[in-house]
MARKE-166057 format. One line per 4 residues: number of its first residue (from 1); their letters; for each residue x, y, z of C-alpha. Coordinates in Angstrom, 2 decimals, decimal comma. Each point is the difference from the previous one (the first is absolute). Layout:
NUM) A) X/Y/Z  ...
! end
This chain:
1) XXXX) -45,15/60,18/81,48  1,02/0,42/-3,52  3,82/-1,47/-1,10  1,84/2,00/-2,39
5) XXXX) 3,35/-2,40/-1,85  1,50/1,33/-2,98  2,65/-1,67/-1,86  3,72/0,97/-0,90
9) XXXX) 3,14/-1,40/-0,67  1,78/3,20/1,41  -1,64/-0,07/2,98  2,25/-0,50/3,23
13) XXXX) -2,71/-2,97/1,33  1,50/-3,47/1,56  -0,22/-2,38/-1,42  0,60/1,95/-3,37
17) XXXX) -2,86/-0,15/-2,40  0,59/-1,95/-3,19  -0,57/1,05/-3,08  1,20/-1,16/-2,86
21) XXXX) 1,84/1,93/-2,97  0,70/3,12/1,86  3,01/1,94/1,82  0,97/2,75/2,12
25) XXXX) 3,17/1,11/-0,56  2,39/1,03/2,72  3,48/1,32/0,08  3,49/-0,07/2,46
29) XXXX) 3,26/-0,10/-0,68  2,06/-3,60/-0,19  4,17/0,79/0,03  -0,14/3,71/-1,00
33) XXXX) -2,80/-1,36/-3,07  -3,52/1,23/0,40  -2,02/-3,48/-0,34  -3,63/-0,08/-1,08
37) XXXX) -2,61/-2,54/1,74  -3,03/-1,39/-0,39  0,47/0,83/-4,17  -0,38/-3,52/-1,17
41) XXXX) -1,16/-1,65/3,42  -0,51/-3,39/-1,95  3,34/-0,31/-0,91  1,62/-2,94/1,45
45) XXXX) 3,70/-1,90/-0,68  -0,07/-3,25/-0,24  3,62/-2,20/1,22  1,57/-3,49/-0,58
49) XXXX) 2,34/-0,90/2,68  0,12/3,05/1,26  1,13/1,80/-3,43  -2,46/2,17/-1,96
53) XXXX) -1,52/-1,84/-2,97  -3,13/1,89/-1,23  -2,78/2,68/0,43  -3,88/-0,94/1,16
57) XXXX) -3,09/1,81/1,50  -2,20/-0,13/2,71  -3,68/-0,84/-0,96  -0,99/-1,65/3,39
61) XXXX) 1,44/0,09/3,61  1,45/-3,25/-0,75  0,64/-0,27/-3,48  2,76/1,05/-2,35
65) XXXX) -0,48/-0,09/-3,86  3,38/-0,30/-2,41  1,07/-2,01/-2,99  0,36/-3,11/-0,06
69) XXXX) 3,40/-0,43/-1,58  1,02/2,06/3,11  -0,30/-3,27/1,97  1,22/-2,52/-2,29
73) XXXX) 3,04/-0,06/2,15  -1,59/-2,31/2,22  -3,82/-0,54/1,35  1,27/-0,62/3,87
77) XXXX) -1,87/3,11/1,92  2,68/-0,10/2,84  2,48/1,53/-2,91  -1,81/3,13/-0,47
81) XXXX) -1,06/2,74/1,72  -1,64/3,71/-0,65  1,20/3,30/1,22  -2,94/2,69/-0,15
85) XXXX) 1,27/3,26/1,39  -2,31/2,23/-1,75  2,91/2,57/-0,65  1,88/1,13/-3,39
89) XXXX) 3,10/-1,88/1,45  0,66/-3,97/1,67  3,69/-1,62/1,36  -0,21/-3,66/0,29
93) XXXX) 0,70/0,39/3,60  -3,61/1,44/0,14  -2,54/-2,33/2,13  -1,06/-3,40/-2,16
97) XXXX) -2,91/-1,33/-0,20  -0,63/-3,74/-0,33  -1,52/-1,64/-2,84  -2,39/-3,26/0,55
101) XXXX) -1,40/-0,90/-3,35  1,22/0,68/-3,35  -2,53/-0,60/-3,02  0,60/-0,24/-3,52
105) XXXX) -2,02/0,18/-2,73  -0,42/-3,92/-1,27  0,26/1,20/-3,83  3,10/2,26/0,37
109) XXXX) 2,43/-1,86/-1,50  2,38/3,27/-1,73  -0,04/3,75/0,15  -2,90/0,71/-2,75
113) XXXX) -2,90/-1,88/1,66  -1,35/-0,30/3,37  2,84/1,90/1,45  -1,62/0,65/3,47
117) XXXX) 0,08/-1,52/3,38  -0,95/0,99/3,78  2,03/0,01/3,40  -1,75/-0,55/3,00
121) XXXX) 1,22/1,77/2,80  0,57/-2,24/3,62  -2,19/3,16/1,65  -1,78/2,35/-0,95
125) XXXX) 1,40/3,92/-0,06  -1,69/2,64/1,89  -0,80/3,07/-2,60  1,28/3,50/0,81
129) XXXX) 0,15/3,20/-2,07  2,97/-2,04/-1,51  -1,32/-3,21/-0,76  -2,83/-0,60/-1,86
133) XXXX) -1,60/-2,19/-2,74  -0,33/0,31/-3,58  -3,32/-0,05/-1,65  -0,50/-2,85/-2,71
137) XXXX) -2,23/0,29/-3,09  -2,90/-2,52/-0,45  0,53/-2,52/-3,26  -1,55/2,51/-1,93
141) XXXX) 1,58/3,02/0,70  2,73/1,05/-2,20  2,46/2,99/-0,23  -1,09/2,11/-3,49
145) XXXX) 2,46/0,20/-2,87  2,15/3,16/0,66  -0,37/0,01/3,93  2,85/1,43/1,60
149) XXXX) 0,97/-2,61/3,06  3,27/-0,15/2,42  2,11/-2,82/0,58  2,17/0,18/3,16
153) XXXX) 3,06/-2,31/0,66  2,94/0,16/2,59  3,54/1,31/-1,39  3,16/-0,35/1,91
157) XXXX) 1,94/2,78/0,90  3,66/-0,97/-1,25  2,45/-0,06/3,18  2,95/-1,53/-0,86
161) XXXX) 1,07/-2,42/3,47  -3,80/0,28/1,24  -1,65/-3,38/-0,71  -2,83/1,76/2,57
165) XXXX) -0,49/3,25/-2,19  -3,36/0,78/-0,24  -2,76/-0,36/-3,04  -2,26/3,11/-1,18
169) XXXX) -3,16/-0,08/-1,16  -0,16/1,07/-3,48  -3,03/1,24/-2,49  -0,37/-1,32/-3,64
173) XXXX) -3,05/1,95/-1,55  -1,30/-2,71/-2,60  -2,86/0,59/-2,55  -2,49/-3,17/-1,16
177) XXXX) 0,45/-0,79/-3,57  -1,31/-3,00/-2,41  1,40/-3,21/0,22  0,42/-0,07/-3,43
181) XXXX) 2,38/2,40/1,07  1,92/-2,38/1,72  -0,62/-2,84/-2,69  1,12/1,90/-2,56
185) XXXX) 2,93/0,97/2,04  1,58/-3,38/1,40  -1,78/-1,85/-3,35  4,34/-1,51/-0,41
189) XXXX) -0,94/-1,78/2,89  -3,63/-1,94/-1,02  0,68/-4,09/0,04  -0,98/-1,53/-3,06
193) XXXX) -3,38/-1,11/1,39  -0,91/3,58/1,33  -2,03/2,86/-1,61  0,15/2,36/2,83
197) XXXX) 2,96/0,71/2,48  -2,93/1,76/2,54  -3,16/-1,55/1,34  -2,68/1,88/1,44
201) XXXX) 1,71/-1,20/3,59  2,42/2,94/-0,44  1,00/3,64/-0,81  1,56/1,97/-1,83
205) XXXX) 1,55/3,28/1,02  2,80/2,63/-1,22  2,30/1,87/2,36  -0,85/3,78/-0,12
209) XXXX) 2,51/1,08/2,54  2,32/-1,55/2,69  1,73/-2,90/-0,64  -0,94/-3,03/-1,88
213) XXXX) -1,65/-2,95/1,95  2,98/-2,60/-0,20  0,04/-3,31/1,29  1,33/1,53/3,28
217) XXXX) -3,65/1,37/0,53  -1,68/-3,07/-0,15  -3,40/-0,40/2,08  0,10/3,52/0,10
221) XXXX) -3,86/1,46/-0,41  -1,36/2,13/-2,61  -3,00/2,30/1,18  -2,38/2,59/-1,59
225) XXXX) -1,15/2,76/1,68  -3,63/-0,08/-0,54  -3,11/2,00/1,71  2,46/1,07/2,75
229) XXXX) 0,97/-4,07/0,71  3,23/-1,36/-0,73  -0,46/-3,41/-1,96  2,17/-2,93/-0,75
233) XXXX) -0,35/-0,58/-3,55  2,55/-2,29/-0,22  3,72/-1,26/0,98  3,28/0,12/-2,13
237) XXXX) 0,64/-2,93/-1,09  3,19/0,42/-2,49  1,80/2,45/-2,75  2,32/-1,04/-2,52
241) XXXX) 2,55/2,18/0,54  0,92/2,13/3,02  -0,37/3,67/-1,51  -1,10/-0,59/-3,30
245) XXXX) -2,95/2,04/-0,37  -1,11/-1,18/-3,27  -0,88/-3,27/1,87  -3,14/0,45/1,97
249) XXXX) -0,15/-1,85/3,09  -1,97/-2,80/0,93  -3,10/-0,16/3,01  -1,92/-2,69/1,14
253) XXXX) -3,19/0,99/-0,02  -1,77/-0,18/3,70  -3,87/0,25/-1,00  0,57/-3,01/-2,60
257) XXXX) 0,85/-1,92/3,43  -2,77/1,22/2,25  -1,72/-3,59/0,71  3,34/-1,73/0,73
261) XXXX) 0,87/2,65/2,21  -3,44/-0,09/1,78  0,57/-4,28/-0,24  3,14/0,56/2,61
265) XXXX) -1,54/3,51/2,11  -3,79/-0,55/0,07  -0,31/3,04/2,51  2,21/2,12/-2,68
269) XXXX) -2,45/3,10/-1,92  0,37/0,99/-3,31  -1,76/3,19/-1,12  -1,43/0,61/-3,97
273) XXXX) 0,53/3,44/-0,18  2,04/2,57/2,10  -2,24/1,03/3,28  -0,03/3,64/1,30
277) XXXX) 2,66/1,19/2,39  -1,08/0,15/3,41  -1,14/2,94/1,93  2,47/2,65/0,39
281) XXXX) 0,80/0,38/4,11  -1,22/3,98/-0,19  -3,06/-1,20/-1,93  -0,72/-3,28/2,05
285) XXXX) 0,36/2,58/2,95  -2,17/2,41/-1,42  -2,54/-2,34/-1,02  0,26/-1,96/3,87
289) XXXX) -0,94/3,62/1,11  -2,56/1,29/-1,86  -2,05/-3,17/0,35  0,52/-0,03/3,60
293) XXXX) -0,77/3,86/0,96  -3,46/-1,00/-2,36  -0,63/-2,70/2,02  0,37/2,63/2,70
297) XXX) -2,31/2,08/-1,28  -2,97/-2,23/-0,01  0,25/-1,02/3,52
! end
């Protein structure tokens, strides 16, 4: 007897299959607003004391990853905890879930260096066609000068009275440029005993369109489309100024941190270039049945 399994994130199997760095999109309508889900199935919101603080992704059932600034507030797990809803729109009344380790990196000790940390998540979540990881890049993959990458961060909807009005997800499109870029750029604020504002732990990126990443979207992840895989390049770390293009933004660069990542999830993967998409379902079926009326055939 010959067994036939073909992989696919869309498919409709239990448990669902995961696979990292891709979506299927789904739509309904939320309070008269049509709602997408499943777009950015990473995205996760991270609270302290029950109050939204910052953005982070999914990389691992259990694991969150943000900036680390995000949790200077306090290092006490019991204070935070993550909302993943895999829609385009979260309330804080939205199911919580609890937090049992927080680690930050030793170094990080401001916003230009070593500005990443990881939440551990009390269980792990079961992945659906709207929640799924993020791919992350081996330490020596690196976005290309002049790739076009999205940043997406959670904007409140202004209701005056409503301390429960709800967040949107919203899309910053954000192309890779030089750190000398960024040197040249925020050079007013070099100390007199440094030579460059970047090191090669972050990035440097320039809003294209949407809205610049402020210190609101902190944590929030930056991924490149690449080979049909969506890959976290990086996480906003700071901007100067809220709106002021001529400042690019700041990203902590996630492949420069691939072996302390790995140091705190040793069963985490991280891939070195983009792999192929998986099977589409009418070719996977197609292929399932041609294989199996051959096998036919020879009996």
């Amino acid at each position: 007897m010959v067994s036939l399994y073909c992989k696919w994130a869309s498919l409709p199997s239990v448990p669902f299959i995961r696979v990292c760095g891709h979506t299927n999109v789904t739509r309904r309508v939320v309070e008269g607003k049509l709602v997408e889900e499943g777009k950015w199935p990473w995205q996760v919101s991270i609270l302290f004391m029950g109050v939204y603080a910052c953005s982070g992704s999914l990389f691992h059932e259990q694991w969150i990853l943000t900036a680390a600034h995000c949790l200077q507030r306090s290092r006490n797990e019991s204070e935070y905890t993550v909302i993943t809803t895999g829609s385009q729109i979260f309330t804080q009344n939205d199911t919580q879930l609890r937090v049992s380790a927080v680690v930050i990196h030793k170094n990080f000790s401001n916003f230009v260096s070593r500005d990443i940390a990881l939440l551990k998540l009390q269980d792990p979540v079961s992945w659906s066609h709207k929640i799924q990881p993020v791919c992350l890049p081996s330490g020596q993959y690196k976005p290309e000068l002049g790739s076009l990458c999205w940043v997406t961060r959670w904007g409140r909807e202004k209701k005056q009275g409503d301390p429960n009005a709800s967040y949107s997800l919203q899309e910053i499109a954000v192309k890779i440029i030089k750190n000398n870029v960024c040197n040249q750029k925020y050079h007013f604020l070099l100390t007199e005993d440094q030579e460059h504002f970047l090191g090669e732990d972050m990035l440097c990126g320039s809003s294209q369109q949407g809205v610049e990443s402020c210190q609101t979207n902190s944590g929030s992840p930056l991924v490149c489309y690449l080979n049909s895989t969506w890959i976290q390049m990086g996480l906003v770390s700071w901007s100067f100024t809220c709106g002021q293009f001529q400042f690019p933004s700041i990203y902590t660069s996630t492949s420069y941190f691939t072996s302390w990542i790995k140091s705190q999830v040793s069963d985490v993967n991280f891939i070195s270039q983009a792999h192929p998409a998986f099977l589409r379902p009418l070719f996977c079926t197609s292929y399932i049945l041609l294989v199996s009326l051959s096998f036919l055939w020879l009996l």
